[in-house]
N, C-alpha and C positions, 0 to 999 in steps of 0.2 A: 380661298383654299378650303377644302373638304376637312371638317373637323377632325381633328385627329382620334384616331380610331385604336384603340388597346390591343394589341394581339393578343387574342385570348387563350390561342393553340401553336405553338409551337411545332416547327414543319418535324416530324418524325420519319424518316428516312434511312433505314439500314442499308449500310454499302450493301452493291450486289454483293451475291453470293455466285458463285460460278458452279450449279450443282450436277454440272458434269457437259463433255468437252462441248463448247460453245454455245452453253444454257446458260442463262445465268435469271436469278430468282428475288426479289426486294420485296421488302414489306412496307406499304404504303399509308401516309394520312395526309390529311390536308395543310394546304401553308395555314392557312385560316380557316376560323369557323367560328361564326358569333351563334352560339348556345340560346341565347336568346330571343333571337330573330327566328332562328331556324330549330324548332323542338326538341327533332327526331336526330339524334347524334349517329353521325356515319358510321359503316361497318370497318372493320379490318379486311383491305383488300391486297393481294400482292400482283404482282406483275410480273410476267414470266418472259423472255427474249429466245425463241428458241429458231434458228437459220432465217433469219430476217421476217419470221412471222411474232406475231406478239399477240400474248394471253393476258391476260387479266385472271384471278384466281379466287375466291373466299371456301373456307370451310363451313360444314354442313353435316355437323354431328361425325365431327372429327375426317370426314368423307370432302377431298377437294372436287368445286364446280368451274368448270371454268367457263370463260367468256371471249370470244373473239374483242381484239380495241374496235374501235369505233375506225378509226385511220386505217388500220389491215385493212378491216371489210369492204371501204369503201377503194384504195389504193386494190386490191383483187378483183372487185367487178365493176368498176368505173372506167369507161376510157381514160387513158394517158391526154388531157386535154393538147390542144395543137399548140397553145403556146409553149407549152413544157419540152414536147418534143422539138420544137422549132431550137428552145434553149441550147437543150442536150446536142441535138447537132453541130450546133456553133460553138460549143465548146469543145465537142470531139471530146479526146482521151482525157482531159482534163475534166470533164462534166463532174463525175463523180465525188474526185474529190473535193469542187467545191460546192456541189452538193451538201456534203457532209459541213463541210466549214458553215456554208451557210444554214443550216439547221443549228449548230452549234450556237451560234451567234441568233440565235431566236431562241434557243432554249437558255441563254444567260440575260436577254433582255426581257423573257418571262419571270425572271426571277428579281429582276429590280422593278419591273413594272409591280410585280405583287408587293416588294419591302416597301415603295413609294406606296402603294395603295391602304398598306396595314399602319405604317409610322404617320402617313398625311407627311413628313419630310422625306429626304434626302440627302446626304452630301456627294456632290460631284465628283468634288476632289479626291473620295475614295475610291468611286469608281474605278481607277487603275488596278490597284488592289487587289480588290474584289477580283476582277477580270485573272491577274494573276494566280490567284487561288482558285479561283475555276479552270483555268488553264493545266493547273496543276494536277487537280483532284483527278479531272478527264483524261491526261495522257494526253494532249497535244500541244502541240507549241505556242506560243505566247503572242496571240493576233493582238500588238499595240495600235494595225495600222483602223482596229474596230473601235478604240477608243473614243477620236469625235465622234462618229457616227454613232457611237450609241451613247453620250453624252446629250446630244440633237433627237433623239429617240425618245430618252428618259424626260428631255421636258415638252415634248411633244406628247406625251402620255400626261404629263403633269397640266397642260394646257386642255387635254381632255378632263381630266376630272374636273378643274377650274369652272368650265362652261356647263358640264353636265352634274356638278352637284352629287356626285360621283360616292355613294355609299356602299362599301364592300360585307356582303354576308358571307361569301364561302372562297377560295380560293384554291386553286386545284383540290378542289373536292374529285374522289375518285368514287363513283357510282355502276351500277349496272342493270341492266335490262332482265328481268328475271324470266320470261319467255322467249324475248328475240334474240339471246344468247350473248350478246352484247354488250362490250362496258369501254368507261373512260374517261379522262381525266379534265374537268372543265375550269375551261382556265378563271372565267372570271364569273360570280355570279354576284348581282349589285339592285341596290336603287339607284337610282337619276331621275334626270331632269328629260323629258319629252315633248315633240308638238303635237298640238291634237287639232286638226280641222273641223270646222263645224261651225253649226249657227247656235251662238254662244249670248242668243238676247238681240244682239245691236243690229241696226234697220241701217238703210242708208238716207243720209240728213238734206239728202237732193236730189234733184233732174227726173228722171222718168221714173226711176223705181223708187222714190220717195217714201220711206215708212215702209217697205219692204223687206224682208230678212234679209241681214247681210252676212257671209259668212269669214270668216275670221279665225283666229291661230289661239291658242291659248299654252299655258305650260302645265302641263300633268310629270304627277310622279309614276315612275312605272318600276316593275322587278324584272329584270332583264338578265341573258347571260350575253358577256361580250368575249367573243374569240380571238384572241391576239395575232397575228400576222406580220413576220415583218418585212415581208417581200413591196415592192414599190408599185408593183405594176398592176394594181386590182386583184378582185379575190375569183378563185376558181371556182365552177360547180360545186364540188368537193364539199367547199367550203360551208353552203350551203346546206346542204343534208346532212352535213356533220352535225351543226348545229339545231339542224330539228332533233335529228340524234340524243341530242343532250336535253335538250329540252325534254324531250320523249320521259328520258330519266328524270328528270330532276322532278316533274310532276309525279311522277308513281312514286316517288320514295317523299316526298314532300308535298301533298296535295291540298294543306293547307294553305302553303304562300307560293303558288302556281307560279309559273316565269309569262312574260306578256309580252316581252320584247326579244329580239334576238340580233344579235351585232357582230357586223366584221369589223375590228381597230386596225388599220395598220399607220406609220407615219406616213409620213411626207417629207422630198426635198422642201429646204428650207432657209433662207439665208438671216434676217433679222425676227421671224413672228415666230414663233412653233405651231405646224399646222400639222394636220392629219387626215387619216380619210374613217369614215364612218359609214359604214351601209347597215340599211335595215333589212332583213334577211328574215323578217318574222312571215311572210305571206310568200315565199318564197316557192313557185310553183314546181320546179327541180326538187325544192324536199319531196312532193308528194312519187318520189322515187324511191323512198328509204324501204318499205313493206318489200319490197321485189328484190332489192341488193340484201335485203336480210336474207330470204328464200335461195338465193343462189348464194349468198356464202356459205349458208350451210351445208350446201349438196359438195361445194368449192371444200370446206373443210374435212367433211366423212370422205375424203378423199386423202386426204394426207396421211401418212403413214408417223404419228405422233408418238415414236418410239426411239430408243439412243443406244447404242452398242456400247459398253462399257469398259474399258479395258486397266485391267489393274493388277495387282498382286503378285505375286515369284512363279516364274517358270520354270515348271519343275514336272520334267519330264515322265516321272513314275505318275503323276496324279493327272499329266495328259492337259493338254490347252484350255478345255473348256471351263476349267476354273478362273483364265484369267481372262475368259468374255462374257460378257452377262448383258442379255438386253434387259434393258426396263422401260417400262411407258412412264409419260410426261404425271402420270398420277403420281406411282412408283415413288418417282422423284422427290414428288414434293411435299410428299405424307413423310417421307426421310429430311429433309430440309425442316422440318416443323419441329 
């Protein structure tokens, strides 16, 4: 098991705020953040939900920037890959909502995969718990039937760190890209365990190539970021250029201890081992798509109309309607939320 690891930072998370009708705005830190490891201590970032588009925000001499997510950008000029659609069809009317279930249920096994990551334990048996108070906090109903399943998840995760030696530096660290406009929240950044191919010395000790280099496996340590997943069926394009994405960031805000590796985690059906699936996504010829989806996101967002009609106050007909409409832009907003 991966030495147990001190949390050093406390997840800091203010409930949304809803700063007007169907915006809502949160102030972000990371679950973890070894100080140590990593120099340069993250910024204050928020994160803004405005009609199924999502911003990322920091200030800047009291003036907010904002940043398109990493998932918008890519989810607006990406095709809908053919298995997704194939999904959606076969689901019909129902797509959606378990859409949504199933997001939910990866955004709570991101949240125990990090506690197993920072504590090195776990207990299982609270897992119900837990799930209950997420269930709660969220507003929807109480999925008991996610229980094994994510039970069979958590030590599938556990069985990763076991093999890879699995050391956690940052844990949804929330970053951004300070020209490509860009930011987001990465799920896991770590040392492990890796193989490295190569001719590491040893000859072969017979037959025809006799005393010749042989080439062979070794284990290296590497800094990696690993992207969680909890879908079964292999990782998307997507997935892929997200994670150069991150990458992109994590070196310009941290270019002393640069990331080397890049990973998709998701489990596996499993009946007695805990298994998983792991891709290596570092050389990944689909990221070299990211520079062109940055370009058209951005023509894709001077397009939107990032403003909100505001309606409030007493109607009162001697002073006329227009006191109780008021547009503001998405700045407006959030220089009043501050």
């Amino acid at each position: 098991m991966a030495k147990k690891i001190k949390k050093i930072q406390e997840i800091i998370e203010e409930s949304k705020k809803e700063i007007a009708p169907g915006i809502t705005s949160e102030k972000l830190s990371p679950m973890f953040f070894d100080h140590q490891a990593l120099k340069h201590q993250p910024e204050i970032i928020y994160r803004l939900d405005s009609n199924n588009h999502r911003y990322y925000y920091r200030f800047v001499n009291d003036e907010p920037v904002f940043y398109t997510s990493v998932t918008t950008l890519i989810k607006n000029t990406l095709p809908t890959p053919p298995q997704l659609i194939t999904w959606m069809m076969n689901k019909g009317a129902d797509g959606p909502g378990e859409a949504e279930s199933r997001a939910n249920y990866g955004t709570f096994l991101h949240m125990q995969c990090g506690e197993l990551l920072i504590n090195g334990t776990y207990n299982l048996d609270k897992l119900p718990d837990k799930l209950k108070d997420f269930c709660v906090q969220n507003k929807i109903p109480m999925m008991e039937e996610w229980i094994s399943a994510l039970k069979k998840d958590v030590l599938a995760f556990a069985q990763f760190m076991i093999e890879r030696n699995v050391k956690p530096l940052a844990i949804e660290i929330i970053l951004y890209h300070p020209e490509d406009g860009y930011a987001g929240a990465i799920d896991i950044v770590c040392e492990m365990d890796d193989e490295e191919k190569g001719f590491f010395g040893e000859t072969y000790a017979s037959g025809a190539n006799k005393g010749n280099p042989r080439e062979s496996k070794r284990t290296i340590r590497v800094r990696a970021i690993v992207d969680i997943k909890s879908g079964r069926k292999g990782f998307y394009e997507s997935s892929e250029i997200q994670l150069q994405a991150y990458q992109t960031m994590f070196n310009i805000h941290f270019p002393e201890t640069p990331i080397n590796r890049l990973y998709n985690w998701s489990p596996k059906e499993w009946k007695t081992t805990p298994s998983y699936n792991l891709k290596d996504q570092t050389n990944s010829r689909s990221a070299k798509k990211l520079p062109y989806l940055v370009a058209l996101a951005k023509i894709e967002d001077s397009k939107r109309d990032n403003s909100v009609t505001v309606l409030s106050g007493i109607i009162d007909f001697a002073k006329g309607l227009g006191v109780n409409i008021i547009e503001k832009t998405l700045i407006e907003l959030v220089k009043e939320r501050k």
